[in-house]
C-alpha positions in Angstrom: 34.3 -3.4 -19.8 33.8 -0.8 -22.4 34.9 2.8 -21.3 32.1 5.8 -22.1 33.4 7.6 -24.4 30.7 9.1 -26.2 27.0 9.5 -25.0 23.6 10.7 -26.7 21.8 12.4 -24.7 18.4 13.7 -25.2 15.2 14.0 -22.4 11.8 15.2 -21.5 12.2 14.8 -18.0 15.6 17.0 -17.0 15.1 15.9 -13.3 18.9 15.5 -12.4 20.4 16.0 -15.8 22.2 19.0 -15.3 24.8 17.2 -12.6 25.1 14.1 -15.1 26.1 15.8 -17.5 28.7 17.8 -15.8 29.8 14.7 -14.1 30.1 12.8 -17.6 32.1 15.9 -18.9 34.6 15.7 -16.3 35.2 12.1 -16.9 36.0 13.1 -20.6 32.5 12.0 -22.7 32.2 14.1 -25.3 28.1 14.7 -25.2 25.9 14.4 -28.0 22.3 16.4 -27.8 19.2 17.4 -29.2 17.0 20.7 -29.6 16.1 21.6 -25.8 18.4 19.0 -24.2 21.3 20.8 -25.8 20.1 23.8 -25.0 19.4 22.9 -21.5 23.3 21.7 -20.8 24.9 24.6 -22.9 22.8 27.0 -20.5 25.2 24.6 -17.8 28.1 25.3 -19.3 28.7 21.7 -20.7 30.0 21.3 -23.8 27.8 19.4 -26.5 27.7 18.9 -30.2 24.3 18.9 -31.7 22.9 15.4 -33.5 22.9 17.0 -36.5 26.4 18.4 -36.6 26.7 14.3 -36.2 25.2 13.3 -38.4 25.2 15.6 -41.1 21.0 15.9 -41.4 19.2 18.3 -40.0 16.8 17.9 -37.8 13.6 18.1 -40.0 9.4 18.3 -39.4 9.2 20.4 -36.8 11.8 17.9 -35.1 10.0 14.8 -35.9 12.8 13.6 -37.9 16.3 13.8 -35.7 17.7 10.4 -34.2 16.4 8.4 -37.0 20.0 7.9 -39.1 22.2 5.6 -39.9 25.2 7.5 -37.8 23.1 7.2 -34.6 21.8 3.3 -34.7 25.3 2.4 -36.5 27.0 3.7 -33.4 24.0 2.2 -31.2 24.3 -1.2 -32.6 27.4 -2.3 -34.0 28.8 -5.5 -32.2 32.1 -4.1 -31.1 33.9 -7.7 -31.0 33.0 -8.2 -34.7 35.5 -7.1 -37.3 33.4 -6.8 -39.7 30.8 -4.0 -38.0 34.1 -2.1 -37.1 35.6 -2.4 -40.6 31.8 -1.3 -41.8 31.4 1.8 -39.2 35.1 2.4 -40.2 33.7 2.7 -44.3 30.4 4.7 -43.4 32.5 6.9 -40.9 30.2 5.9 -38.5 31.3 6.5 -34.6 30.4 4.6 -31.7 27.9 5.7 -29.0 28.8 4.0 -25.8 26.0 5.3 -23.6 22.3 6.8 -24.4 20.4 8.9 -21.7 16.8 8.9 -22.8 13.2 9.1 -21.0 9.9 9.3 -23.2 7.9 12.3 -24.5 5.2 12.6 -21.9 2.3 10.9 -23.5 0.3 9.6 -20.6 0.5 13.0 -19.1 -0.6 14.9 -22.3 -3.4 12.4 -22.6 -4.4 12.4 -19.1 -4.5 16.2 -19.2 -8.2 17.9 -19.2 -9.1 19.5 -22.6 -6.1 17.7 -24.7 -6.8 17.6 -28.1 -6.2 14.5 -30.4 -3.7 16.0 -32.5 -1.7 17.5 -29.2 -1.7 13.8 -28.0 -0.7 12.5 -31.2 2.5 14.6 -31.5 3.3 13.1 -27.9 4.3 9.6 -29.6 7.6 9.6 -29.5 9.3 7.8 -32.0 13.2 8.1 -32.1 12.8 8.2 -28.3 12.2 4.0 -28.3 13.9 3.3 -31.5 17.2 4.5 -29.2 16.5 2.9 -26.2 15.8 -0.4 -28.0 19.2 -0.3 -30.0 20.9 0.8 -27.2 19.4 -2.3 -25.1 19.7 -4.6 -27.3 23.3 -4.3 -27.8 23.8 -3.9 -23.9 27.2 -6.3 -23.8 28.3 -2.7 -25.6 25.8 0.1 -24.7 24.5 1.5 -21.9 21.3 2.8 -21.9 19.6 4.9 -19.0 16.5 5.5 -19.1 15.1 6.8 -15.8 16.5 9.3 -13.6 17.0 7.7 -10.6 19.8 5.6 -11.9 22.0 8.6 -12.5 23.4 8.6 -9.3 24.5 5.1 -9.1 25.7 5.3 -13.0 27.7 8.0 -12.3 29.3 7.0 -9.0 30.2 3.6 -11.1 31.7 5.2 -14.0 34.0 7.8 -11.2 35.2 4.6 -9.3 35.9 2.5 -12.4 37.5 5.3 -14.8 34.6 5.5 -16.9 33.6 2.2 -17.2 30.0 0.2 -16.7 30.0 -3.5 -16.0 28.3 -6.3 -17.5 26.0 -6.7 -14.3 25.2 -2.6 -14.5 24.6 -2.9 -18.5 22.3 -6.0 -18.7 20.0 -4.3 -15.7 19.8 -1.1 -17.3 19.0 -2.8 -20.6 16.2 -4.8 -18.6 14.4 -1.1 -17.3 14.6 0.1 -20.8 12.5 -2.7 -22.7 10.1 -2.5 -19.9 10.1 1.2 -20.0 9.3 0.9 -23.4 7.1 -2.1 -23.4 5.1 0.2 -21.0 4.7 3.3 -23.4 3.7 1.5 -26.2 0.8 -0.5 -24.1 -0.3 2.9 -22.7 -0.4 4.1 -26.3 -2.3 1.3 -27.2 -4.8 1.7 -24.5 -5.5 4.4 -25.5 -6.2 3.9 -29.0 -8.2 0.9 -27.9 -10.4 3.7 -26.2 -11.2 5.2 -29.3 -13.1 4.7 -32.3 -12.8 6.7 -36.0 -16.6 8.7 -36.7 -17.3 11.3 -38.8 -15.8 14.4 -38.4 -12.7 12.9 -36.0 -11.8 10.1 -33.4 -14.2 9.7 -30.1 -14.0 7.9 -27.0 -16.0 5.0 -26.9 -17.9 5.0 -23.6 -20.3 2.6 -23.7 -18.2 -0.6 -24.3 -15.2 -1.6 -23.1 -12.3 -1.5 -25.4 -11.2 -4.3 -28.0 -8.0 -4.5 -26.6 -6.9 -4.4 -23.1 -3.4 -3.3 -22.1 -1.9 -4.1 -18.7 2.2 -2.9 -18.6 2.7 -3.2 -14.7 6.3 -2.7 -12.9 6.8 -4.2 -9.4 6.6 -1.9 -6.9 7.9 -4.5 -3.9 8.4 -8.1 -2.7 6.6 -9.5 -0.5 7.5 -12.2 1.7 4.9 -14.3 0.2 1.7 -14.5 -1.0 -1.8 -15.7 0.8 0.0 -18.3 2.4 4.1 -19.4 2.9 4.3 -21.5 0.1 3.1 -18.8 -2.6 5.6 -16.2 -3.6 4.2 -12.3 -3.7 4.7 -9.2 -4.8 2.8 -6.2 -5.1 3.1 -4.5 -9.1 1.9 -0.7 -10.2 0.6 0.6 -13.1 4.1 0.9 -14.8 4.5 4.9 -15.8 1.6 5.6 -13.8 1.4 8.4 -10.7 0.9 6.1 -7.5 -2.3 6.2 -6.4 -4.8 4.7 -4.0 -3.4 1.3 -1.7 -0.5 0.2 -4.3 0.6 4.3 -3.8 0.7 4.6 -0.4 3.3 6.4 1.5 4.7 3.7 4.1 5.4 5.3 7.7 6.1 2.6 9.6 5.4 -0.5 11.1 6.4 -4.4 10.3 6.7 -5.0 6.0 3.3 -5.7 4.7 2.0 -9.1 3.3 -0.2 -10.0 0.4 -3.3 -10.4 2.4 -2.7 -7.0 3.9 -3.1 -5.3 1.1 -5.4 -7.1 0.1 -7.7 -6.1 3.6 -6.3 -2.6 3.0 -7.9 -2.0 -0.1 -11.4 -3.3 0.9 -11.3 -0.9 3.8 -10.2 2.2 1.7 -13.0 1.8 -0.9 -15.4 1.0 1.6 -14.2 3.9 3.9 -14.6 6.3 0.7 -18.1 6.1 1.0 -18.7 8.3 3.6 -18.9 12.1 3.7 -18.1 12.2 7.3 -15.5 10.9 9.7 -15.7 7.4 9.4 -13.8 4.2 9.8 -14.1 0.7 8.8 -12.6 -2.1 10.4 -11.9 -5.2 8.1 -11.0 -8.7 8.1 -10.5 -11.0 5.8 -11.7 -8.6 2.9 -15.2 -7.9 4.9 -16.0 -5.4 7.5 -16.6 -6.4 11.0 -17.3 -2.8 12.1 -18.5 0.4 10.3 -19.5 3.7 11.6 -19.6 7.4 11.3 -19.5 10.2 13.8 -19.1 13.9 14.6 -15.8 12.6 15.9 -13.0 10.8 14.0 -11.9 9.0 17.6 -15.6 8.2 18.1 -16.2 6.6 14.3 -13.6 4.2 15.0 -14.5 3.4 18.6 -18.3 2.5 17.0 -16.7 0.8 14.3 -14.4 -1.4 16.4 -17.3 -2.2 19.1 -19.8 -3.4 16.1 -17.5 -6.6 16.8 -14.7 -6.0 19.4 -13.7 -10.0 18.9 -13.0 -9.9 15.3 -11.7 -6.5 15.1 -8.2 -7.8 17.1 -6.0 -8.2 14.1 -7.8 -5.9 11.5 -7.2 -3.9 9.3 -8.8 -0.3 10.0 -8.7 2.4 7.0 -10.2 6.1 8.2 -11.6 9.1 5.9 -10.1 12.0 7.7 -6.0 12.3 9.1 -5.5 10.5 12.4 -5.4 12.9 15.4 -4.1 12.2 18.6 -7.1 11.1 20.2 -7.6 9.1 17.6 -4.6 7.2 17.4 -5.1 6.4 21.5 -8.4 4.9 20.8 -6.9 2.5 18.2 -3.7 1.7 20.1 -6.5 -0.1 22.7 -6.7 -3.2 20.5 -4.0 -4.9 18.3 -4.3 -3.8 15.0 -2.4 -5.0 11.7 -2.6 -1.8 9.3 -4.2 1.7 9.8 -4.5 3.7 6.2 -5.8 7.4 6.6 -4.9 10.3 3.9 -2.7 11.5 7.2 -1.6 11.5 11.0 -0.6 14.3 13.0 2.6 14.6 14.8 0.8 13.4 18.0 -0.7 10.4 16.5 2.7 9.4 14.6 4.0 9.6 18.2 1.4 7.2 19.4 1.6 4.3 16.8 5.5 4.5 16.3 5.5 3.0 20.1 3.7 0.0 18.8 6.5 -1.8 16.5 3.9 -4.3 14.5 1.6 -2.0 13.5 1.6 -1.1 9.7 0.5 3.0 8.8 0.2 3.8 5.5 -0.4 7.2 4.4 -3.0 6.8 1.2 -3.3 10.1 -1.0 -5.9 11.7 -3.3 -7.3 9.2 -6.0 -6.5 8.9 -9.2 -9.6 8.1 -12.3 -10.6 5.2 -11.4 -9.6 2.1 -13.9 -11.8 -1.0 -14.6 -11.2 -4.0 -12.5 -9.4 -6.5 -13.8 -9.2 -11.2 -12.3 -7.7 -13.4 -13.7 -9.6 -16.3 -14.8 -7.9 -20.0 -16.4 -6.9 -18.8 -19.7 -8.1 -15.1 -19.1 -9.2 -11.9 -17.7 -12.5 -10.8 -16.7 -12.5 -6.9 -16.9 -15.4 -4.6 -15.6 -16.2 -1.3 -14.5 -16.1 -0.5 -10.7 -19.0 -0.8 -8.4 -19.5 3.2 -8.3 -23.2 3.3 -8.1 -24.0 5.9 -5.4 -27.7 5.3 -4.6 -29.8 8.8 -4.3 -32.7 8.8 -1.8 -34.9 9.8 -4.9 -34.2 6.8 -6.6 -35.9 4.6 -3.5 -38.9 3.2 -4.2 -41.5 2.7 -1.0 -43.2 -0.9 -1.6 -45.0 -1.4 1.5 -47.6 0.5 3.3 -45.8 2.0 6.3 -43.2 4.5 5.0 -39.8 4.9 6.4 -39.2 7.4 9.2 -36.4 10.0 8.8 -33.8 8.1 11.3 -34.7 4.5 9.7 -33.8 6.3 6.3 -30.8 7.0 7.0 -30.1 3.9 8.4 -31.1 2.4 5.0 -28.8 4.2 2.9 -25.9 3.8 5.6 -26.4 0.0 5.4 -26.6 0.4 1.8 -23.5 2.0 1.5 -21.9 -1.0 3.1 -23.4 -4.1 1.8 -21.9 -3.0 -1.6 -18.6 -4.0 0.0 -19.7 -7.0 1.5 -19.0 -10.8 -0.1 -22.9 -11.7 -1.4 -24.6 -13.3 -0.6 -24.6 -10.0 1.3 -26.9 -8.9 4.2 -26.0 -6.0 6.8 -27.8 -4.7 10.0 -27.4 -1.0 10.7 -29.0 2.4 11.9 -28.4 5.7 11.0 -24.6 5.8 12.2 -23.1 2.2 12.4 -23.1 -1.3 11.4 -24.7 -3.8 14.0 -23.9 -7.1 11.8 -23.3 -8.8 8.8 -23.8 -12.0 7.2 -21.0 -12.2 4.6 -20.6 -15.0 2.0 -23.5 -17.0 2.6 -25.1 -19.6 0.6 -28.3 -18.6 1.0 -29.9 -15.2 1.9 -31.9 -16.5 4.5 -28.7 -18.0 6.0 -26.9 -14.6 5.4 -29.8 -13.0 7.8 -29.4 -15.5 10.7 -25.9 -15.8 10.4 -25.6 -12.2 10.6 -27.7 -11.6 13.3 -26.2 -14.4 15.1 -22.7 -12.2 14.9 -24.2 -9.1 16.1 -22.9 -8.3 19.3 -24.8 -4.9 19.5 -29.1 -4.7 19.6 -30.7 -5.5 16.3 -34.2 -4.4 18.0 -35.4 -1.3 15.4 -32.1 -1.9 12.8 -32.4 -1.3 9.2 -31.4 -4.4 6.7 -29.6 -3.9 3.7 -29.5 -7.0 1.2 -27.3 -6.8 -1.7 -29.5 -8.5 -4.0 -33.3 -9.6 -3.9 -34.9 -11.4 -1.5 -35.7 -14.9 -3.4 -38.3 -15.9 -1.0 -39.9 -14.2 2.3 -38.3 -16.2 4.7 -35.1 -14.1 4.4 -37.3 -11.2 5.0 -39.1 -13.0 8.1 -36.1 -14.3 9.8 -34.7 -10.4 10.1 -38.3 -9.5 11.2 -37.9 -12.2 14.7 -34.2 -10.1 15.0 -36.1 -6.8 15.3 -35.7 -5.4 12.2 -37.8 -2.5 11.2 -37.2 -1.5 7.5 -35.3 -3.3 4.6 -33.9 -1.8 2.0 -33.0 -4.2 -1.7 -33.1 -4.5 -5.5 -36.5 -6.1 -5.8 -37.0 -7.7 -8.6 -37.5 -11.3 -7.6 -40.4 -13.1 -9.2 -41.6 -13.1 -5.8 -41.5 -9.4 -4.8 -45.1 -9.8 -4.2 -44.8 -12.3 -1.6 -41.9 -10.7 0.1 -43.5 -7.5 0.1 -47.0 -8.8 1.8 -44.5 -10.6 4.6 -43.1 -7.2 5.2 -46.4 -5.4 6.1 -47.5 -8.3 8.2 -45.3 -7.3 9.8 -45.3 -3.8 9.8 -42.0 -3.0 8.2 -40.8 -0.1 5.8 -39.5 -1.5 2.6 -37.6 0.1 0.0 -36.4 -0.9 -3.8 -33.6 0.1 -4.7 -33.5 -1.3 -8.4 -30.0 -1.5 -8.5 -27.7 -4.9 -7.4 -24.7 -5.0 -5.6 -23.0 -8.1 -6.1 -19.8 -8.8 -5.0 -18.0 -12.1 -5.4 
């Protein structure tokens, strides 16, 4: 093992620094530093020589120009076992750096920041930053490189217990965080060039295409005990660099580790929860709802949702728009439940669900912009926009003769909301405040009707129908009718609107057009 006896250190991020470096002085390192990393440990009281009392260069271009010389790589990557590098460093009084402590200038932040201009952006590249931390990890049998702060503590303790040595094991892990630490930068860099496009007058974002290239740098975030099924390993991964946001973020509170096809379930129920203004709850399985509703009342949203279908909602996976109160939390500890997600829980409803060992709670905070969505495909990615349509009542188009009323509008747009989230072919009975049944993944939209309305446990008689794309013939339309609908709402557009339309006010049901699909496959 190779004792620390000299280390470069130079950060954005001071989170923790100050006690490394006062630990690394005690053991003897001398400390090497730049601009407002030296001046951040001198204000400490530990001892450090600038770089460019090293090397001999001044730091130059407003600091662009510091790390990039021949006495900082030398020392970075000269093989130590090799006579010949040491008789070399030896000539070009070159001497060795045995540890770097480097993390990134904050690009993603600066770009991510409302109002950042293009050249503030630009001067957020950083370039001796990487060019360290990939001489430093490529010569890792010699170098240690650290590159995020929570490995101080462990670093530190192992250098105190060892007399200032790191071992092989330590070295070759740290060197495998920094190359995906920097692999990561440089896609989010690119990503964000791939955004943009040179016009006249400066650089733009390009909105109305997706980008040439697509950069995906993600870090893993946990093991899972497998993935859909026992013979498929799984783990869930992050954007890596990225804030955690939405299901892959969530705060674990307690419960059983979750699976692949929990989170999975978890993140249809957020999305589809999101929908809704007020208190709400969806009950999933299997990636489709089995219960929907809103109410005055969180407790009594997810009591609605869980009775649209009290069979399939044992074993579900239940997400809620508001934090779980104590009531609440009662109402769901009635039935066995997988996971509950909810942007909080009281004390009382902590209380509650802690007494149940196999439950799952995740704690899901504010979202971040939302990204496209990306599947993998043999060979390939598919990558699209979200589903993020949100449908206006002025955009509805009345086809038939008998307009809705108020109440079966409402019902319309609630079922709307939902068959979006629904596996197409897609069809969903509602009214005004909950779902009564859905056909989900059906080969045929007629089938989609009676297989929904087969499921319903609750009375169809006076429901709304949403379908999430057109209605190819009428007999989709006709079979909802003999189930009691009362007014559909769809796309249109089928060469056949005509036919489906005339069916409807046979009939005497509202229809509406919504022009706009919802697809999901």
């Amino acid at each position: 093992m190779t004792r620390i006896a000299r280390a470069l250190v130079s950060v954005s991020d001071k989170s923790g620094l100050g006690e490394l470096a006062q630990r690394l002085h005690g053991l003897g390192v001398e400390l090497l530093s730049t601009g407002g990393t030296a001046k951040f440990l001198r204000e400490r009281g530990v001892p450090v020589v600038d770089v460019s009392d090293h090397t001999g260069f001044p730091e130059i271009m407003d600091g662009r120009v510091k790390t990039l010389h021949p006495k900082i790589h030398g020392g970075l990557l000269a093989v130590r076992s090799d006579a010949g590098h040491m008789s070399q460093m030896e000539a070009q009084g070159i001497a060795p750096i045995d540890m770097v402590v480097v993390n990134l200038y904050p690009f993603r932040e600066t770009a991510a920041r409302e109002g950042a201009t293009f050249p503030e952006v630009i001067e957020q590249i950083d370039i001796g930053g990487p060019s360290m931390v990939r001489s430093a990890a490529k010569n890792h049998a010699f170098v240690a490189i650290v590159t995020d702060p929570a490995d101080y503590a462990g670093v530190i303790d192992e250098l105190e217990a060892s007399g200032g040595a790191l071992g092989d094991a330590t070295r070759f892990r740290l060197a495998q965080k920094a190359f995906a630490a920097t692999a990561s930068y440089d896609a989010a860099i690119a990503a964000w060039f791939a955004e943009r496009a040179f016009a006249p007058g400066g650089v733009e974002k390009v909105g109305d295409t997706l980008p040439p290239l697509e950069t995906l740098a993600l870090e893993k975030a946990a093991d899972l005990r497998y993935g859909e099924n026992p013979h498929q390993r799984g783990a869930l991964y992050r954007r890596a660099g990225a804030p955690p946001f939405g299901v892959a973020g969530a705060e674990f509170l307690h419960g059983k580790e979750l699976s692949y096809n929990n989170l999975l379930d978890s993140d249809a129920a957020w999305n589809l929860v999101l929908e809704f203004d007020r208190p709400a709850s969806s009950v999933i399985k299997h990636t489709n709802p089995c219960g929907v509703a809103q109410a005055e009342a969180l407790a009594e949203a997810y009591a609605l949702a869980r009775d649209c279908d009290p069979v399939s909602a044992f074993g579900s996976v239940v997400a809620l728009n508001r934090p779980v109160d104590g009531a609440t939390a009662a109402e769901i500890g009635k039935t066995f439940v997988e996971v509950v997600l909810a942007p909080g829980f009281s004390d009382e409803a902590l209380g509650i669900l802690r007494q149940k060992k196999n439950i799952r709670l995740l704690r899901v905070g504010a979202e971040a912009p939302r990204e496209p969505q990306h599947r993998q495909v043999s060979g390939g990615f598919l990558v699209q926009d979200r589903d993020e349509h949100a449908l206006r009542p002025e955009d509805l188009k009345v086809v038939t003769k008998r307009q809705p009323t108020a109440e079966e509008m409402e019902a319309l747009l609630f079922g709307w909301r939902i068959v979006k989230h629904v596996k197409s072919n897609a069809i969903v009975f509602a009214s005004a405040s909950r779902m009564l049944g859905i056909g989900a993944g059906q080969t045929s939209r007629v089938d989609a009707v009676k297989w929904g309305a087969m499921k319903a446990t609750l009375p169809l008689e006076g429901c709304a129908l949403a379908s999430d794309a057109f209605f190819p013939f009428a007999d989709g339309l006709v079979a909802g009718a003999e189930y009691g609908v009362k007014a559909v709402i769809q796309p249109g557009g089928s060469v056949r609107d005509a036919e489906v339309v005339a069916a409807a006010d046979e009939r005497g049901i509202a229809m509406v057009f919504t022009g706009v699909r919802h697809f999901k496959h």
